[in-house]
C-alpha positions as a Python dict, from the first residue, in 0.01 Angstrom:
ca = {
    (1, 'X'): (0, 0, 0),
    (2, 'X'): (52, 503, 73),
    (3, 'X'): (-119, 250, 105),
    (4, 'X'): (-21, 44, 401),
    (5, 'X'): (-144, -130, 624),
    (6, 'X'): (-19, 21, 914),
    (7, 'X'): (-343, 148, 962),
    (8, 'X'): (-468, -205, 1139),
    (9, 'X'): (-228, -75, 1434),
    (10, 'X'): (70, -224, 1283),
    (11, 'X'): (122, -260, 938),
    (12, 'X'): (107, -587, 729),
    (13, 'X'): (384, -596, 468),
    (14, 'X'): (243, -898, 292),
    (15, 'X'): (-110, -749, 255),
    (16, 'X'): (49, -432, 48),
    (17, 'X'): (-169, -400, -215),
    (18, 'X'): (-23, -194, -485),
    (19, 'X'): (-302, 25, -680),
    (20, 'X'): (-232, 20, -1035),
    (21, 'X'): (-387, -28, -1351),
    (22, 'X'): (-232, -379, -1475),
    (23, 'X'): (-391, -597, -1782),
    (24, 'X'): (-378, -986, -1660),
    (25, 'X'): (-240, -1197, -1960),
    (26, 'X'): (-505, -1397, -2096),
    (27, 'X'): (-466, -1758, -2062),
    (28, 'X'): (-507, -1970, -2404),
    (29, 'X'): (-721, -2234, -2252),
    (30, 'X'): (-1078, -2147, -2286),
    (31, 'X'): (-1261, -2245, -1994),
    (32, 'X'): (-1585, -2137, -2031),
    (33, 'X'): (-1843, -2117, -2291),
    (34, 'X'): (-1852, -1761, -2530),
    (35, 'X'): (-2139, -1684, -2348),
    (36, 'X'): (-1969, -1633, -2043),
    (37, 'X'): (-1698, -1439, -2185),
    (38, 'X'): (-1957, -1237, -2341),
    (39, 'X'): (-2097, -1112, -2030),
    (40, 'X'): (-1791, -1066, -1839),
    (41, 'X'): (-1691, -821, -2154),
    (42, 'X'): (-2036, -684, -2101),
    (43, 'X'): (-1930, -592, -1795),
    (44, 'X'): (-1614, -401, -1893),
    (45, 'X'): (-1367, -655, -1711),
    (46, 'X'): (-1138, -705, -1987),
    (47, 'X'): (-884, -463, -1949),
    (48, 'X'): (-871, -427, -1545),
    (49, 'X'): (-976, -784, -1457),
    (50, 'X'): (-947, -650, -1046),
    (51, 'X'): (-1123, -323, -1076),
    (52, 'X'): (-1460, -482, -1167),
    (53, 'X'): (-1439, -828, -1148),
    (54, 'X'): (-1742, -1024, -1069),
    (55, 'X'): (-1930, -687, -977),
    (56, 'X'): (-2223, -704, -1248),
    (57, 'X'): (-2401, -970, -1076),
    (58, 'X'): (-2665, -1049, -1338),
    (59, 'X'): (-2319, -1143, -1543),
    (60, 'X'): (-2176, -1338, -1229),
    (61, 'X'): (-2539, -1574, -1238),
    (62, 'X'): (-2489, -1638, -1641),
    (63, 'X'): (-2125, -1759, -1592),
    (64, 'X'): (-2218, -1987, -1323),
    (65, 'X'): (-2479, -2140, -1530),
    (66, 'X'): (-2274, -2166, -1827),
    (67, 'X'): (-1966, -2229, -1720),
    (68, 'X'): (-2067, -2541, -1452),
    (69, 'X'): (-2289, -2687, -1733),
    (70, 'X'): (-2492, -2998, -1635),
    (71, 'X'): (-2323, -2986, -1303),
    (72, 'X'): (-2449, -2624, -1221),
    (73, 'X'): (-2675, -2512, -997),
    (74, 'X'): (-3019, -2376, -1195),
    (75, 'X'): (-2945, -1988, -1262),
    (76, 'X'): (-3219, -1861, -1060),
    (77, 'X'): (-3113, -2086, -764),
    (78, 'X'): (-2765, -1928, -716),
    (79, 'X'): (-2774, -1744, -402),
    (80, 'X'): (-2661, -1355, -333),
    (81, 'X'): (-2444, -1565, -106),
    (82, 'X'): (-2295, -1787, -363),
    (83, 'X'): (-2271, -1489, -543),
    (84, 'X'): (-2020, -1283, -346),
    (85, 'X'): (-1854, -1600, -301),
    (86, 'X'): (-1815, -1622, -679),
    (87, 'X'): (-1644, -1289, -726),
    (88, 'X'): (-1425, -1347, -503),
    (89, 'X'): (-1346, -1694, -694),
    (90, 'X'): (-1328, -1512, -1009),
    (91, 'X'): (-1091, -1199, -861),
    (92, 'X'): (-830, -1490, -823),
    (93, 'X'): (-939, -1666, -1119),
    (94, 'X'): (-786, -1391, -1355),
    (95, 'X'): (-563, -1188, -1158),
    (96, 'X'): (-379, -1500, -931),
    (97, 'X'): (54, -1466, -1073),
    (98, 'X'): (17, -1864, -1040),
    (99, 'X'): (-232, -2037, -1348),
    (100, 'X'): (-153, -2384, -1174),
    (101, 'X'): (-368, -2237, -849),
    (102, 'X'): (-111, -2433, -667),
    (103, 'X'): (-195, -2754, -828),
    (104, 'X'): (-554, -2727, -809),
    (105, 'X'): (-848, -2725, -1038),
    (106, 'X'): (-943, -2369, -931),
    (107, 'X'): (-1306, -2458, -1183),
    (108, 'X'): (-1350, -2806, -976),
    (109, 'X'): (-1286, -2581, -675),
    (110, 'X'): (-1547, -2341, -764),
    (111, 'X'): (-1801, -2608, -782),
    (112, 'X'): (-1670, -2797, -492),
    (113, 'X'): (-1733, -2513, -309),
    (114, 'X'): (-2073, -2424, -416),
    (115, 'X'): (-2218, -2752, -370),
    (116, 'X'): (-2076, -2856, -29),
    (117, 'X'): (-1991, -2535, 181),
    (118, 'X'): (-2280, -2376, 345),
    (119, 'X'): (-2338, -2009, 253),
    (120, 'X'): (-2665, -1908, 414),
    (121, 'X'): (-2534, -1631, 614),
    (122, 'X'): (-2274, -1370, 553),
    (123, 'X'): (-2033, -1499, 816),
    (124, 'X'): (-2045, -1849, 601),
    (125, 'X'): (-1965, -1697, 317),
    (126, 'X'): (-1634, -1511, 421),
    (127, 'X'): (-1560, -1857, 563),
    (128, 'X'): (-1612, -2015, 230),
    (129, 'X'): (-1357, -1727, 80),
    (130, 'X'): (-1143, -1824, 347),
    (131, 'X'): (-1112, -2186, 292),
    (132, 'X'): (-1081, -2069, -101),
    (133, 'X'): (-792, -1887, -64),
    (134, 'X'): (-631, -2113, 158),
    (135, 'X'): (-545, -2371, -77),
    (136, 'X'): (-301, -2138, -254),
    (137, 'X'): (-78, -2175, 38),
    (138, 'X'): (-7, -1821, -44),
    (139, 'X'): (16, -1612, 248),
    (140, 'X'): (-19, -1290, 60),
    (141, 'X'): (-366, -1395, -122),
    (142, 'X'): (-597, -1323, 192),
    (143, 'X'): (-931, -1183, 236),
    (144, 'X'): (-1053, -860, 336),
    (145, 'X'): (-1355, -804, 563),
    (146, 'X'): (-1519, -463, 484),
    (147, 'X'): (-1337, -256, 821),
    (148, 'X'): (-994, -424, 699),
    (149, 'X'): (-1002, -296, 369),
    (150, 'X'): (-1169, 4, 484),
    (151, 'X'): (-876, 36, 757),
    (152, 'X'): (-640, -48, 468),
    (153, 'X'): (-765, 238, 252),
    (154, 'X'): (-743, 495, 513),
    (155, 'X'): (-358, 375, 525),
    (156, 'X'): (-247, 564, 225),
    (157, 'X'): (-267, 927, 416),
    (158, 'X'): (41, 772, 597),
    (159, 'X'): (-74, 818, 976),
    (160, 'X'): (-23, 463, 1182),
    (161, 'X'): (-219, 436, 1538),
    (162, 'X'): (-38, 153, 1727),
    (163, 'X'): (287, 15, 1816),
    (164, 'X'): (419, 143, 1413),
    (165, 'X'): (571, -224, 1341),
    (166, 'X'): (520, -362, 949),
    (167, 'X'): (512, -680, 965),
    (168, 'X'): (587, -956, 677),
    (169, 'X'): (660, -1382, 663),
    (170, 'X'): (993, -1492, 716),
    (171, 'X'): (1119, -1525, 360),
    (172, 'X'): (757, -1598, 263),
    (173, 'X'): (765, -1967, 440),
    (174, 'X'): (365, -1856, 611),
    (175, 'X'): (567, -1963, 968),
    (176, 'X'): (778, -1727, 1173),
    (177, 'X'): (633, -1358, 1153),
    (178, 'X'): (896, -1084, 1154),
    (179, 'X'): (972, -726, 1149),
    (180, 'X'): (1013, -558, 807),
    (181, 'X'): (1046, -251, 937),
    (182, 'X'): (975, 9, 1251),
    (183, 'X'): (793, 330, 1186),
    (184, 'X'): (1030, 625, 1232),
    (185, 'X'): (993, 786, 1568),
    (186, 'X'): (720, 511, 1662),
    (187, 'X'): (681, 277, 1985),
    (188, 'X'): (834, -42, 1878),
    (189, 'X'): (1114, 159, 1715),
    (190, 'X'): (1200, 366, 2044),
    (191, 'X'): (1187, 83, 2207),
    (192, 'X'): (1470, -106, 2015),
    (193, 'X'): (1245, -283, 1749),
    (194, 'X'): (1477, -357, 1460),
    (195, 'X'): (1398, -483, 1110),
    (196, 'X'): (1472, -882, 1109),
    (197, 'X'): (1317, -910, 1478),
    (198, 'X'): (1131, -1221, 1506),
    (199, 'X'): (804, -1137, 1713),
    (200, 'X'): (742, -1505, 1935),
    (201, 'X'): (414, -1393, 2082),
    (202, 'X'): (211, -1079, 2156),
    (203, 'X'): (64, -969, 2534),
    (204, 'X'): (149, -1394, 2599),
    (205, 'X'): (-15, -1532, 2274),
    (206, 'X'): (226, -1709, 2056),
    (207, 'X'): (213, -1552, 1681),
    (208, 'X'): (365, -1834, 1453),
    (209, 'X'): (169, -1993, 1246),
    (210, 'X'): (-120, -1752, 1312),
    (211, 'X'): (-235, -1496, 976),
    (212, 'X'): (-80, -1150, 922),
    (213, 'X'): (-441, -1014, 1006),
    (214, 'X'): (-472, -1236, 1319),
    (215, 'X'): (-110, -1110, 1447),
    (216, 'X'): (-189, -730, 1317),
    (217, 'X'): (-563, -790, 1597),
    (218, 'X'): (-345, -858, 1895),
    (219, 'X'): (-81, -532, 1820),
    (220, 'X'): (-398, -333, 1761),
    (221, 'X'): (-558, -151, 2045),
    (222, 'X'): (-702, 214, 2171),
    (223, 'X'): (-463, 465, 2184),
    (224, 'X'): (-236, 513, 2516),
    (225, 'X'): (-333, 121, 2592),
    (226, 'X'): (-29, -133, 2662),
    (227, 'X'): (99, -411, 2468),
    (228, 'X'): (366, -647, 2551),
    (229, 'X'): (600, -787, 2242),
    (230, 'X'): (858, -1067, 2283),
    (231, 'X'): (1080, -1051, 1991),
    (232, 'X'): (1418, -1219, 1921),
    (233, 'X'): (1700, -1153, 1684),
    (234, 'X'): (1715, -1338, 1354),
    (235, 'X'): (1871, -1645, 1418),
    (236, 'X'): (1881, -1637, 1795),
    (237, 'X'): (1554, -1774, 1936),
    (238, 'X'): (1726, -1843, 2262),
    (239, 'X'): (1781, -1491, 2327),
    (240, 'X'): (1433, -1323, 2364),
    (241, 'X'): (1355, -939, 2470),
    (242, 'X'): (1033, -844, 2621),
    (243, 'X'): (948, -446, 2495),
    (244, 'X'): (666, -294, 2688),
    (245, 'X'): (473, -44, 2440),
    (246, 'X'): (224, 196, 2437),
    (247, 'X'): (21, 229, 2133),
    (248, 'X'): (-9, 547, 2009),
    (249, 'X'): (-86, 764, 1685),
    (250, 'X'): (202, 786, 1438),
    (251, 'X'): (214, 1023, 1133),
    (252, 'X'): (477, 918, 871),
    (253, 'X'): (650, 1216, 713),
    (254, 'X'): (674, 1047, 360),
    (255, 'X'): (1014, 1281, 265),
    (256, 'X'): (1287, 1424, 474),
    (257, 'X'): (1569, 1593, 317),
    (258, 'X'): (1860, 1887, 401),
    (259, 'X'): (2196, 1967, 250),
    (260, 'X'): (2504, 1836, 438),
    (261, 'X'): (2793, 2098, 393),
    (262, 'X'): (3135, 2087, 500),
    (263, 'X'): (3128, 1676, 420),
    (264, 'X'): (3463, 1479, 465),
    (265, 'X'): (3637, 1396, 144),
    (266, 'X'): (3611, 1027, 243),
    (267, 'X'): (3236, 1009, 192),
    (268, 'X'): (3205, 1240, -129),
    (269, 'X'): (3236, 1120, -448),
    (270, 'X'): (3575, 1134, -608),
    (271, 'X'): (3666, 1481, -786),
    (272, 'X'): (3401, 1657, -613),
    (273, 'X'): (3437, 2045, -655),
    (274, 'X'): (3206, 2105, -355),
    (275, 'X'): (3215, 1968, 2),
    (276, 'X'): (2806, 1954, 19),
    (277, 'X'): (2593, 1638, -81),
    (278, 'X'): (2241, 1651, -68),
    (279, 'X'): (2005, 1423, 189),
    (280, 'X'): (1693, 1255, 94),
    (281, 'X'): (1491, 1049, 378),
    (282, 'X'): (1203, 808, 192),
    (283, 'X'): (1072, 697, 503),
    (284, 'X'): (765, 531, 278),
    (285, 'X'): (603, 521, -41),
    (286, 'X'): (210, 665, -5),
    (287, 'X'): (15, 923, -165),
    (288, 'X'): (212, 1184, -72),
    (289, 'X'): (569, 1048, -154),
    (290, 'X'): (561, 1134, -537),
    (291, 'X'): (514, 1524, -459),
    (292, 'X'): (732, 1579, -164),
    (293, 'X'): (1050, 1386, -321),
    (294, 'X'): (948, 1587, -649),
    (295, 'X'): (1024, 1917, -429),
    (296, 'X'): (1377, 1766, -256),
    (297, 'X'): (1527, 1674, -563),
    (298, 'X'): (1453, 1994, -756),
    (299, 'X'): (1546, 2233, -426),
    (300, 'X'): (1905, 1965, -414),
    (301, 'X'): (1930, 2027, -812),
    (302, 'X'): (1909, 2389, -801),
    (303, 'X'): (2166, 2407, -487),
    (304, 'X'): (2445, 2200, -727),
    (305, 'X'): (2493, 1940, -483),
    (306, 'X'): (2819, 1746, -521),
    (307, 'X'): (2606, 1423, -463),
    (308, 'X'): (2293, 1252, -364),
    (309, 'X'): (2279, 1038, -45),
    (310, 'X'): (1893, 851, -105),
    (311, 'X'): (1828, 700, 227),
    (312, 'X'): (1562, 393, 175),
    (313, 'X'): (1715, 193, 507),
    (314, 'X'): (1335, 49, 683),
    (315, 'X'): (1129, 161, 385),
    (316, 'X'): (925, -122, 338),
    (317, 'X'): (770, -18, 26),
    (318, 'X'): (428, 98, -16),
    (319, 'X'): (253, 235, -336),
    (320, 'X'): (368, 85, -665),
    (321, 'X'): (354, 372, -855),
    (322, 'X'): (497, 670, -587),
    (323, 'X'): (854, 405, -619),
    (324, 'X'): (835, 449, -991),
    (325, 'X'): (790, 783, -1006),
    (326, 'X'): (1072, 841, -766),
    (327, 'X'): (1295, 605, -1047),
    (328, 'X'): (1191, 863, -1315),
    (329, 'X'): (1256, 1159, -1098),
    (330, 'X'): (1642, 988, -1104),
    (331, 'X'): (1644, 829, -1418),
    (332, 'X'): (1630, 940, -1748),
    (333, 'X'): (1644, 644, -2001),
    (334, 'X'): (1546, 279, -2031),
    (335, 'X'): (1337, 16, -1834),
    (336, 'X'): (1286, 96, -1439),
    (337, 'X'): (1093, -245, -1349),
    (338, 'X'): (976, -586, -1519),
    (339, 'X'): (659, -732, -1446),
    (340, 'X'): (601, -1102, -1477),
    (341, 'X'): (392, -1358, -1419),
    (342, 'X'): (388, -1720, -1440),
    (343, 'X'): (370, -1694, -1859),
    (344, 'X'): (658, -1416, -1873),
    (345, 'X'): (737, -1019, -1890),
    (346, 'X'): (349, -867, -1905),
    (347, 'X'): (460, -490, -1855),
    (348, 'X'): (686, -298, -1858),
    (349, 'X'): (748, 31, -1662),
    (350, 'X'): (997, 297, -1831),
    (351, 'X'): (1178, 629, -1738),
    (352, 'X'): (1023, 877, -1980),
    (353, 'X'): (1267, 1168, -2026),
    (354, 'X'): (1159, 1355, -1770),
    (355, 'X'): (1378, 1317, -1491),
    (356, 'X'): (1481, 1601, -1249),
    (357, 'X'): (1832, 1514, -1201),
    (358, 'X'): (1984, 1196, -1398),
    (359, 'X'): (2400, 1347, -1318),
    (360, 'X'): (2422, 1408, -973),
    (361, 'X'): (2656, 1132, -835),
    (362, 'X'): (2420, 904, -629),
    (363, 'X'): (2432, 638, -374),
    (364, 'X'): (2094, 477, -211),
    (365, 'X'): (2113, 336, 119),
    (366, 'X'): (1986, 30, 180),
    (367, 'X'): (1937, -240, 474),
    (368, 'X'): (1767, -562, 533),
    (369, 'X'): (1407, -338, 605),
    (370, 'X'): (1410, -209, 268),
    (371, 'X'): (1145, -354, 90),
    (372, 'X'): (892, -416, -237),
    (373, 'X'): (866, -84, -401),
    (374, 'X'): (1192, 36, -246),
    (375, 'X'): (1377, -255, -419),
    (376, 'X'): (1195, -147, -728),
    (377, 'X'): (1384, 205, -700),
    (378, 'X'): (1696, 29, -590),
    (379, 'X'): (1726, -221, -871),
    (380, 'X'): (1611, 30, -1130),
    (381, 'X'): (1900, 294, -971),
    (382, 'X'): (2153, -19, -1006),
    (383, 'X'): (2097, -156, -1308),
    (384, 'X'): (2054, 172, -1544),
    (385, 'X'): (2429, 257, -1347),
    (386, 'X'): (2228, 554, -1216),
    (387, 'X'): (2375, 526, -878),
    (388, 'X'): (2549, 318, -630),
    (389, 'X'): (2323, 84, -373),
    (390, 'X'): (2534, 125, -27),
    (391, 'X'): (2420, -98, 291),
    (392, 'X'): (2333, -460, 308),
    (393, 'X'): (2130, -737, 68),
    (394, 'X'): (1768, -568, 89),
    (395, 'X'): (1451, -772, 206),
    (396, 'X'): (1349, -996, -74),
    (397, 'X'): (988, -880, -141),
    (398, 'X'): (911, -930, -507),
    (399, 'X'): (557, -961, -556),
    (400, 'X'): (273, -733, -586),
    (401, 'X'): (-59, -767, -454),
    (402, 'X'): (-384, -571, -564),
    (403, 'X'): (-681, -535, -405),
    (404, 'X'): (-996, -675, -553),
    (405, 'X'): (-1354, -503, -388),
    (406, 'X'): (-1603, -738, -359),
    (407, 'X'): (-1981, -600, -393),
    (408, 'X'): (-2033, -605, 25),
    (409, 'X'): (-1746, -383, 63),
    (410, 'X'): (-1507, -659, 140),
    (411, 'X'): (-1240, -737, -56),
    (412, 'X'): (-946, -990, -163),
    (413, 'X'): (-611, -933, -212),
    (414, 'X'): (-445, -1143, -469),
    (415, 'X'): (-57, -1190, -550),
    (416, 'X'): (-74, -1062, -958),
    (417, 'X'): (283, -1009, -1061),
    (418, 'X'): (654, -1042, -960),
    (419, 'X'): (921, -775, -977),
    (420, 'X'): (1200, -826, -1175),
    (421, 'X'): (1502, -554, -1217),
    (422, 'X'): (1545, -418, -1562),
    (423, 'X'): (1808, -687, -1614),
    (424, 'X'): (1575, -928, -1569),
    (425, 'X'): (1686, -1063, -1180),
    (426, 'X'): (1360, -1217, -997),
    (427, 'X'): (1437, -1014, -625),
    (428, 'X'): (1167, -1257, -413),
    (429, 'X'): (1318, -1383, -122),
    (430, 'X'): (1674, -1287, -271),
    (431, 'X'): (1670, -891, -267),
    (432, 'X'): (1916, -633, -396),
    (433, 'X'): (2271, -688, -322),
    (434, 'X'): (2446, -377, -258),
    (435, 'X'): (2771, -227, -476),
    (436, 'X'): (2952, -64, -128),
    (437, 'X'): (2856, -343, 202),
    (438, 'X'): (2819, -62, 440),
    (439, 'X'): (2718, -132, 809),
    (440, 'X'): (2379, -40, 832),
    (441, 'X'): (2395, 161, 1187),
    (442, 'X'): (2687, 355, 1058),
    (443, 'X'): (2491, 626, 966),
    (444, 'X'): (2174, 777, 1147),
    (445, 'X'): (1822, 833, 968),
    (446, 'X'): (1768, 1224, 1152),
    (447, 'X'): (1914, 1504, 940),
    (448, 'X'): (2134, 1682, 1195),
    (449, 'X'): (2269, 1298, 1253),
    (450, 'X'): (2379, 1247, 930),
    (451, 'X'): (2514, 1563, 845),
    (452, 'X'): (2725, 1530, 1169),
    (453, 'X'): (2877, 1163, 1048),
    (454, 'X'): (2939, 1273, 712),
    (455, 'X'): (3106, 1592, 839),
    (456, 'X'): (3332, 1380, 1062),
    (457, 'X'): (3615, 1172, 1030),
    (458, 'X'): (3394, 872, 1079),
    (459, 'X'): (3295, 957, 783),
    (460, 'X'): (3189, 635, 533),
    (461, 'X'): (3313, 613, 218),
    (462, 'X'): (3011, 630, 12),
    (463, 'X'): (3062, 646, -339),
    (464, 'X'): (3309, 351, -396),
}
């Protein structure tokens, strides 16, 4: 989430579902009768509460009954409506990071809901969902219709059709809609896209205010078809660009990498018996990131680099678990990543002693696009001392969605978890600050590019 949604034409930062097993901490209030929890068991949702939850539908009609008591509807009255709507209820129920649900009596809710919204057709229902979720103010908890999380899952072979912008909330505030980061090589990037961007409207419709899923409709089109973007600078509303873009397939090369010989002194690190360091380009985090980095770091190992440039500038994240097994390709000892919720630490994600290379001098790259599971791999790098973080303060993405599938083929994806470095620091909306500030167009993102700067006397000094 590779699984992306870039799939949906553009990709959708905030709907990033990351696809891992994770055991929701049970809360100590007991909400419904035994018999409820009995059939939810029954139903093997215990362990992964959004794998299976609400899907036994027999067990979805005896909670209802038990659980609303004298102010439930009669068991055989609850609809196949009601029902979907009820897994969806439940999906957020015991996955959702926040047990306050904003505020709200999520049970009252649930009944609320079933006695007063109309659910007679399909389209009802989602609405019902809709109006659900809403009230978490949470712009990352949204629903999925079946051809968005269908589109969603097709994401995580890394090809993009579209303009190849991710997109994300400023800071999380649900308002101003930005650019996390341009696909490599795609439309919006060519076109002078740039992580930050504010996007004010798409072909003339204004975008604030409007749902990730409603802004990634307008970028999405058929292939070759136009789309016009007005974007502004961070900070500078006044001063607006118009890009004129042609939507088009884009296939994300997951890993890039190349040895840079004949390096200036300047950029490698100090006492370094050879004048090569070795290159590695994560442009993204999908299902194929965990093999192909696997290959460039043990091809850079066996070449006795002097260093390791790790470029993660624009890599908005992706897959959970393709940024932690990057960490413990790098990292040989001790925590990688906190998880936590609103009750505390619930897991824990080690290295496990088997890196590839935990000595080569290393510095990541970072920038204002890097994102979610990058920052993972950057404050896992930083705090074990693995490496230097070179750039500027990362993105600020620090939560983790799943995806929940719903019976109909729909889904919901719900905010579980926050990231927290292995010292403990919360990264949402603050990011990674870098140990070298490093002007984030100094270098290029093509190999031949970089080797050329580090070869030259504009050289950066890299390694502190």
């Amino acid at each position: 989430m590779h699984s992306r949604t870039n799939c949906l034409q553009t990709s959708v930062r905030a709907q990033q579902p990351h696809f891992r097993p994770f055991t929701a901490a049970k809360t100590s209030r007991q909400r419904c009768s035994s018999t409820a929890a009995a059939a939810r068991r029954d139903q093997g949702q215990e362990q992964q509460p959004w794998i299976q939850v609400g899907l036994g539908l027999a067990a979805a009609a005896t909670a209802v009954a038990v659980c609303l008591g004298s102010a439930a509807l009669p068991a055989q009255a609850v609809t196949s409506e009601q029902l979907l709507f009820l897994e969806a209820w439940r999906a957020v129920d015991r996955a959702y990071v926040d047990k306050s649900f904003n505020g709200q009596s999520w049970f009252k809710l649930r009944e609320t809901y079933l006695k007063k919204e109309p659910m007679d057709r399909r389209a009802q229902t989602y609405d019902a969902i809709r109006k659900l979720l809403a009230v978490l103010d949470d712009p990352f908890t949204r629903f999925l219709e079946p051809s968005r999380l269908a589109a969603l899952r097709r994401g995580t072979a890394g090809s993009v059709t579209g303009v190849g912008l991710e997109i994300t909330y400023d800071g999380g505030s649900g308002k101003d809609v930005v650019v996390l980061t341009p696909a490599p090589g795609g439309p919006a990037e060519k076109a002078g896209a740039r992580a930050g961007d504010v996007i004010v409207t798409v072909d003339g419709t204004p975008v604030k205010g409007l749902s990730l899923y409603d802004v990634s409709d307008l970028l999405q089109g058929e292939a070759d078809s136009q789309v016009e973007v007005v974007l502004h600078a961070p900070g500078a509303p006044s001063n607006t660009r118009t890009l004129q873009l042609t939507r088009q397939k884009v296939t994300i090369n997951p890993v890039t990498f190349t040895t840079c010989s004949n390096v200036a002194a300047a950029a490698l690190p100090p006492g370094a018996a050879k004048q090569q360091l070795g290159y590695v380009r994560l442009a993204t985090f999908n299902s194929n990131t965990t093999a192909a980095a696997q290959q460039a770091f043990t091809e850079l190992s066996k070449q006795g680099v002097a260093g390791l440039v790790l470029d993660i500038r624009n890599n908005g994240g992706g897959l959970f678990p393709a940024g932690v097994n990057v960490a413990r390709m790098l990292v040989d000892r001790g925590d990688l990543v906190l998880i936590a919720d609103s009750q505390g630490i619930r897991d824990i994600y080690s290295a496990d002693g088997n890196s590839i290379d935990s000595a080569t001098p290393l510095v990541a790259l970072v920038n204002r696009g890097t994102a979610s599971a990058s920052e993972v791999l950057a404050g896992a790098l930083k705090d074990s001392k693995r490496g230097l973080i070179a750039g500027e303060r990362t993105f600020g993405k620090g939560l983790i969605q799943t995806v929940v599938d719903l019976s109909d083929g729909s889904g919901v994806a719900v905010t579980v978890a926050r990231y927290q470095t292995p010292a403990g620091v919360d990264i949402n909306k603050i990011g990674v600050s870098p140990d070298v500030q490093l002007d984030p167009e100094v270098l290029p993102t093509d190999l031949e590019g970089v080797c050329r700067v580090l070869g030259s006397d504009a050289a950066p000094r890299l390694f502190g």
